[in-house]
N, C-alpha and C positions, 0 to 999 in steps of 0.2 A: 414837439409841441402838439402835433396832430393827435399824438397816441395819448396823451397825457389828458388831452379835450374831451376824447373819444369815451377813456377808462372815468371820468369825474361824470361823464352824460349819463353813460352806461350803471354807474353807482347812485347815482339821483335816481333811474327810473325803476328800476332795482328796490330800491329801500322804499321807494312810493310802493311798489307793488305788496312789499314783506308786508310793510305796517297794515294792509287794507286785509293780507292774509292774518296776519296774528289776532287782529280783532275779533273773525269771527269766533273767538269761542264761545261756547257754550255759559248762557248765563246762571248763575246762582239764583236758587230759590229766593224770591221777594226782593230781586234786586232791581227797584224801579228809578229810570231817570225824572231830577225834578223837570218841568214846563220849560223852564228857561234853558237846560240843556240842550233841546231842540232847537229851539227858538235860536241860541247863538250860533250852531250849527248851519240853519238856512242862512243867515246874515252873514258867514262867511262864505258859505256857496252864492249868495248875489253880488258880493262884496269882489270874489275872483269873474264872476261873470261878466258886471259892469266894469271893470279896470283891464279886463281881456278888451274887449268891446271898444271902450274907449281910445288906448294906447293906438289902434291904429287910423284912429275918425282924428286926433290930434295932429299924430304925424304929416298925415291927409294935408290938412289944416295951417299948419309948421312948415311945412318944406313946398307948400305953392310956386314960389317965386326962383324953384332949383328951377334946369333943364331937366325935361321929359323922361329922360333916361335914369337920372339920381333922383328923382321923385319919387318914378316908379321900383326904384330899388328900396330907396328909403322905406315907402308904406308896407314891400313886399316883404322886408326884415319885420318891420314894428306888427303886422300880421301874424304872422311866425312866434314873435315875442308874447303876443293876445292870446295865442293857442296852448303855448307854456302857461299862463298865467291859467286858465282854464282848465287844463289837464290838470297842474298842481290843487289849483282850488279844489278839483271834485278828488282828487286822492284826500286830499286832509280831510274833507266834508266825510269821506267814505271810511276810511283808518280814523281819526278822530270820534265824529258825529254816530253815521247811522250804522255803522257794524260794531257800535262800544254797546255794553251792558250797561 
């Protein structure tokens, strides 16, 4: 189970890395993005910002009324969790968005 966790992490951060490599190529003469391309670009990169951000001011929020010990685990996981969502958001913004032609 451990290995199997390990090898599916290790292939996510992986393929995040490839896709952010593959983009850079080299762009073709006169090949311009429309306005709004950017534009949905940012709005995913706030979009993973504010749901990183949030998921653990909820937790926070949600799990008051545990013991001190399962609160503090609680917010420590959904922190953890805000940091994935964060890292993924700027991989897609960066392989997606701003290293595409």
């Amino acid at each position: 189970m451990n290995r199997t966790f390990a090898r599916v992490c290790a292939a996510a951060a992986l393929s995040g890395i490839a896709s952010s490599v593959f983009a850079m190529q080299p762009c073709p003469e006169g090949a311009a993005k429309p306005w709004w391309d950017d534009a949905l670009g940012y709005v995913v990169l706030a979009l993973a910002v504010l749901l990183g951000a949030l998921i653990p001011y909820v937790a926070r929020l949600k799990t008051m009324a545990l013991p001190a010990g399962r609160h503090a685990l609680i917010v420590l996981l959904a922190a953890l969790v805000g940091f994935g969502i964060w890292a993924a958001g700027l991989l897609v913004w960066l392989g997606g968005f701003a290293l595409r032609c």
